[in-house]
C-alpha positions, -999 to 999 in steps of 0.1 A, spaced: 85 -331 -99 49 -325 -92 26 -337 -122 13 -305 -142 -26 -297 -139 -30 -302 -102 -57 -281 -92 -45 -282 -55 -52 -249 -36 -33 -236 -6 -36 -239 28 -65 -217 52 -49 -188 64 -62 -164 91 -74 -132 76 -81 -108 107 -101 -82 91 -84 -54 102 -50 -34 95 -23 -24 122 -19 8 129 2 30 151 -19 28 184 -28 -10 176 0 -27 163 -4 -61 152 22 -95 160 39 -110 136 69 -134 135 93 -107 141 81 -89 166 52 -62 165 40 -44 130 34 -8 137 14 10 106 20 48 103 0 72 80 20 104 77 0 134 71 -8 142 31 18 109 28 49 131 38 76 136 57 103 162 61 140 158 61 136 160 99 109 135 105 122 110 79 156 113 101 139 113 136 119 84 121 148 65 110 164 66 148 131 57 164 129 27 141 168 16 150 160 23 184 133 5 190 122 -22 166 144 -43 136 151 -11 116 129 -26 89 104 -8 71 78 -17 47 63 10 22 22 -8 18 -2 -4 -11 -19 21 3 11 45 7 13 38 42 45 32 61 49 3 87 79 -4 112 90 -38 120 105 -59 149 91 -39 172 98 -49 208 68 -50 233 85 -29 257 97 -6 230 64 2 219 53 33 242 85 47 235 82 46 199 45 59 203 55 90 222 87 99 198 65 92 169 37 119 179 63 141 187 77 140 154 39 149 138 39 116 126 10 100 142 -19 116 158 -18 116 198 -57 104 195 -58 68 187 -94 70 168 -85 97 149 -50 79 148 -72 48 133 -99 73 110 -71 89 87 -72 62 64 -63 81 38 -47 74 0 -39 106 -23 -20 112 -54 16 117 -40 24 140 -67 -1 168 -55 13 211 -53 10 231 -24 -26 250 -30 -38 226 -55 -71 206 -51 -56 174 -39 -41 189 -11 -71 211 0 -95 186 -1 -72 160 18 -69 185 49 -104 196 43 -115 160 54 -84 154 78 -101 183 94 -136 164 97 -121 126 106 -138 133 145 -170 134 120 -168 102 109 -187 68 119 -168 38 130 -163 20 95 -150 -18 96 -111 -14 96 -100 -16 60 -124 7 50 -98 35 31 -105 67 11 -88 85 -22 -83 116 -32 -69 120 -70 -78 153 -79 -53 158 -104 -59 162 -144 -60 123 -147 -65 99 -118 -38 77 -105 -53 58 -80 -79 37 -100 -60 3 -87 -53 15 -54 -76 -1 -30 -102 26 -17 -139 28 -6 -148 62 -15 -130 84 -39 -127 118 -52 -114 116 -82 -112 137 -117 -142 128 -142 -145 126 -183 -159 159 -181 -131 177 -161 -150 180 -130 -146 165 -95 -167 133 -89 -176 117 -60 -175 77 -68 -180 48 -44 -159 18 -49 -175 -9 -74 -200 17 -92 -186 26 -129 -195 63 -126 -200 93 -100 -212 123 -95 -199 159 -102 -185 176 -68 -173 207 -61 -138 212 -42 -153 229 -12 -182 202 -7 -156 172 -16 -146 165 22 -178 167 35 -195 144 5 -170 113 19 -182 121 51 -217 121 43 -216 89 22 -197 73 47 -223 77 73 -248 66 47 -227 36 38 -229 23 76 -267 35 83 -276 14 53 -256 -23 67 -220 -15 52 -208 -26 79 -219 -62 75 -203 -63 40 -168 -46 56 -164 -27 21 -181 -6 -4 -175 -29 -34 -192 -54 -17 -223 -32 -2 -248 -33 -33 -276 -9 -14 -283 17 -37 -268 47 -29 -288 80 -20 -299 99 -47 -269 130 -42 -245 104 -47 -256 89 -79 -240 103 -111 -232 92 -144 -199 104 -152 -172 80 -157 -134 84 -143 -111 104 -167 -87 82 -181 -59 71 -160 -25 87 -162 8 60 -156 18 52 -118 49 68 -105 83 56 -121 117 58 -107 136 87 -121 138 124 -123 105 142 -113 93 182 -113 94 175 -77 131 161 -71 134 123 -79 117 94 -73 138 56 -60 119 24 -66 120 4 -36 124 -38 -45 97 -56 -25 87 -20 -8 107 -27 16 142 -12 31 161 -9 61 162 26 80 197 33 75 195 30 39 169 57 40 192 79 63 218 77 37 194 79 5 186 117 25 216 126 28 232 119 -7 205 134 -19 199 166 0 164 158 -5 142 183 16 110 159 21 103 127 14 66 114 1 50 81 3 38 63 -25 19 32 -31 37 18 -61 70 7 -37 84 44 -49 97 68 -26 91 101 -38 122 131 -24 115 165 -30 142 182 -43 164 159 -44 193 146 -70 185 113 -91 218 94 -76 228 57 -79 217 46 -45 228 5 -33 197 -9 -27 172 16 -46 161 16 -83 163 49 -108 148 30 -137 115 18 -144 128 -11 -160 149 -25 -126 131 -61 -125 128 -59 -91 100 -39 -95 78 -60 -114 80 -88 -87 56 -88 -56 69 -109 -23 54 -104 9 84 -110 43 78 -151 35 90 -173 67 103 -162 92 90 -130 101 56 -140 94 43 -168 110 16 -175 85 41 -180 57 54 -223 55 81 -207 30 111 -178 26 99 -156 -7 120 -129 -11 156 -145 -20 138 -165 -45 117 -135 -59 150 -118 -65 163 -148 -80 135 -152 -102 126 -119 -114 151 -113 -146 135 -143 -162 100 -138 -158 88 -112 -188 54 -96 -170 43 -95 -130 57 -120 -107 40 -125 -73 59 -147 -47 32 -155 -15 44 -171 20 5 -184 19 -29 -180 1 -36 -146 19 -15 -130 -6 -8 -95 13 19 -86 -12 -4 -84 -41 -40 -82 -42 -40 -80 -81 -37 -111 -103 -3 -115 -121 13 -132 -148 34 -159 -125 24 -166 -91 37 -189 -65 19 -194 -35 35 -210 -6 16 -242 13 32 -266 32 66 -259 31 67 -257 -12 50 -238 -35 18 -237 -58 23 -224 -97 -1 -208 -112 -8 -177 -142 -25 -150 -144 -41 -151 -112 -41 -144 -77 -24 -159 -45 -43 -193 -36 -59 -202 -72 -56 -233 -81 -22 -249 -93 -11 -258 -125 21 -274 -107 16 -279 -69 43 -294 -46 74 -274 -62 110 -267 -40 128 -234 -50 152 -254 -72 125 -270 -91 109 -237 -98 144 -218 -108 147 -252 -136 115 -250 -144 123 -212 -155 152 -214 -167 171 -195 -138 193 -219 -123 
């Protein structure tokens, strides 16, 4: 075994700056990643259904729920991917206009009411997205306008969010405070500052936390984020129930049958891996947790080798393996890029060169405390052999 305190790091990766989306899918080792971003996160029965065909039809039937409540369809075949386009606009699920497709970048608390502020200021700004600039590719925004935000650790550029004092704020990404906003100038403030974060070189930086211009004087405020309310759990839920998804990811089929034991009317997107049904019962479901203490939800693992061809390592059967015996967050990356987890966490492995990296506390790609191990070596070491 590997010598402990090796402070070996893992392999370059290529990190291409941009996420797939519907209208620009991007290649991986099992065929083509197709991103969706369903309006306000949701989809009816009938969508979720339609969906589920499309996704048998013409790709792997795979599909990956993302950490910006996003939905993406894998294994998609070259020639299947005009097909899939047109069914999926049909459907309502994508926008026929690839920029706007690409401009809807969009994260919001998936717990939001019909009326309420969340939703009207999310289709306030879906109506203005032929308003905005072009902004470097992961450029995202968030709207939590509920009593306590829920998206503080969601990744985001420019948020609306619920302040200290009650009110709205407006708050870019890396400054501590904002400023008070009301509801019917919200949308129109993140359009405004999003123009003022590319006029002033944003673009350079590719994201707010990294742009340190000082921000026009209407956008500076002093009021901090209200204190953040707990991520969606498994379990029942005012709206229906909520099923954890293990490594967000699930096969379409499952889904169709999740709908249909559960009579749910809608389903809604998360991004904590949970898939939110409206009015639905709180069932057991085979491959779905309805507990918030299921380990498999406190382990991280991004597809792993072979379907992506960064990745010199499988993840996901040893993630599973692994999870019961590690206490806090385990994070099990293919390579240093670390897609499945952008957040440190309390075990890592980090694939290079065919083994893996062990490290704690940290990231994907930090150095290792072992370096070198095989999956057998790290199942030992852990006590899960």
């Amino acid at each position: 075994m590997p010598v402990s305190g090796t402070t070996k790091c893992a392999s370059p990766f290529v990190v291409r700056g941009w996420c797939p989306s519907a209208w620009r899918p991007m290649e991986s080792g099992d065929g083509l990643i197709v991103r969706l971003r369903p309006p306000l996160a949701r989809m009816t029965r009938a969508q979720a259904l339609g969906l589920c065909g499309l996704a048998l039809g013409h790709g792997s039937g795979t599909l990956d729920l993302t950490s910006r409540g996003n939905l993406q369809l894998r294994g998609v075949r070259e020639t299947a991917l005009r097909p899939l386009l047109e069914g999926l606009a049909a459907l309502g699920l994508i926008d026929g206009d690839a920029e706007r497709e690409a401009r809807r970048n969009l994260t919001l608390a998936p717990d939001w009411s019909e009326g309420d502020e969340t939703e009207g200021i999310a289709r306030a700004f879906m109506d203005r997205l032929d308003r905005l600039p072009p902004l470097p590719g992961k450029v995202g925004f968030a709207i939590d306008a509920g009593s306590q935000p829920v998206l503080g650790l969601i990744p985001a550029d420019l948020r609306i969010e619920r302040g200290e004092t009650g009110a709205l704020i407006l708050r870019a990404e890396g400054r501590e405070t904002g400023v008070p906003i009301a509801m019917d100038h919200a949308a129109e403030a993140l359009v405004d500052l999003a123009h003022w974060f590319v006029d002033s070189g944003g673009a350079v930086s590719g994201r707010m936390a990294r742009h340190h211009a000082e921000l026009p004087a209407w956008a500076q405020g002093a009021v901090r984020p209200a204190a953040p309310r707990a991520p969606l759990d498994p379990g029942l839920h005012p709206l229906g129930a909520a099923f954890g998804v293990a490594f967000g990811s699930l096969h379409a089929e499952a889904l169709a049958e999740l709908l249909d034991k559960t009579e749910a009317r809608a389903v809604r997107l998360t991004p904590w891996r949970v898939l939110l049904l409206e009015n639905a019962a709180l069932v057991p479901a085979e491959g779905f947790a309805t507990e918030a203490s299921d380990p498999s939800l406190r382990v991280d693992a991004c597809p792993g080798m072979p379907a992506c061809p960064q990745a010199s390592v499988e993840t996901r059967a040893l993630a599973e393996r692994l999870a019961p015996h590690v206490a806090g967050r385990l994070h099990v990356s293919g390579c240093a890029k670390g897609c499945a987890r952008s957040l440190p966490a309390a075990v890592t492995l980090t694939g290079r060169g065919g083994a893996f990296d062990l490290s704690f506390d940290t990231r994907a790609g930090a150095p290792a405390v072992i370096a070198g191990l095989t999956p057998h070596q790290i199942l030992t070491h852990f006590g899960a052999d």
